[in-house]
C-alpha positions in Angstrom: 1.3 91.9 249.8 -0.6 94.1 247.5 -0.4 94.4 243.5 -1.2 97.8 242.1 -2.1 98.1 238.2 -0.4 101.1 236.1 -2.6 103.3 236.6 -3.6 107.2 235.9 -4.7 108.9 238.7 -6.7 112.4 238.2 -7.6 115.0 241.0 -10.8 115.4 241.1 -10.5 119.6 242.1 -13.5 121.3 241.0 -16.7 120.9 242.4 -18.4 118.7 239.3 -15.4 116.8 239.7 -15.8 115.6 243.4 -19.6 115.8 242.4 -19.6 113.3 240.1 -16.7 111.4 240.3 -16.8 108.0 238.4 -20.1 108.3 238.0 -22.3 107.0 235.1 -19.4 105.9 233.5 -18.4 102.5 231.8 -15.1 100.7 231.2 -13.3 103.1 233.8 -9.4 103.2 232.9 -8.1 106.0 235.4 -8.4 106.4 239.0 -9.7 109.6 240.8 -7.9 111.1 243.9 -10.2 113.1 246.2 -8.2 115.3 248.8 -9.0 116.6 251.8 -11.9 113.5 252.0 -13.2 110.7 254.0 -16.1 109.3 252.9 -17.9 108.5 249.2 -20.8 107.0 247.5 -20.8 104.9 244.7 -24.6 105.7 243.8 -25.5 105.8 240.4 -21.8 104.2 239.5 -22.2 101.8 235.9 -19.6 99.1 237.8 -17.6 98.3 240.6 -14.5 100.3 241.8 -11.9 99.4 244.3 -11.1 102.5 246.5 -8.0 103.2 249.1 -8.4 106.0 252.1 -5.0 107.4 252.6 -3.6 109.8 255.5 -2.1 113.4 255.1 1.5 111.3 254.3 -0.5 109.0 251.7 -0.2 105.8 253.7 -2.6 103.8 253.4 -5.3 103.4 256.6 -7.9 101.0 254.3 -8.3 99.1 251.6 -11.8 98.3 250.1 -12.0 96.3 246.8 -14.8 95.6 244.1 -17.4 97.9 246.0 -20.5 97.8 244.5 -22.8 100.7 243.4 -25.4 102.0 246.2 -23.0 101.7 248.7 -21.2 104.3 251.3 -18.2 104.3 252.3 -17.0 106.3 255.6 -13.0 106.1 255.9 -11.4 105.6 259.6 -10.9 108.8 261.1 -6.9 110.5 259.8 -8.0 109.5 256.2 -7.3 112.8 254.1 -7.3 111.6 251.1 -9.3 108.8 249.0 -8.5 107.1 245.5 -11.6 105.7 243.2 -9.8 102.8 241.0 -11.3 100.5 238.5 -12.5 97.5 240.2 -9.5 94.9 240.6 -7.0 97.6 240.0 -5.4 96.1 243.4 
């Protein structure tokens, strides 16, 4: 069984958006939804995020928590979408 936090969740939609993403920036309190996605980075991230890859119907294909900077993540193959969360927001 999974937990969620209350949580804002921003669309990342213009292309500094999706650029950056959570990048270079502390005490994270919102989550970032990238659509039309299936892979990320967490390069030059200040901390740990959790992040869920979603299909086209938002049901959720992964789950990866507390990922740590310099890391890349590819999604399975139908993700569409993927959420950036503050770490142990699930």
């Amino acid at each position: 069984m999974l937990n969620f936090k209350n949580i804002k969740i921003k669309e990342a939609k213009s292309f500094k958006d999706r650029l950056f993403g959570l990048m270079f920036k502390k005490d994270i309190n919102y989550g970032l939804l990238f659509k039309n996605c299936r892979s990320i980075h967490t390069f030059f991230m200040k901390e740990q995020i959790d992040v869920i890859a979603t299909d086209k119907n938002d049901i959720i294909l992964n789950i990866y928590k507390n990922v740590k900077p310099c890391r890349i993540i590819i999604a399975p193959k139908n993700t569409k979408n993927i959420y950036e969360l503050p770490k142990n927001t699930i």
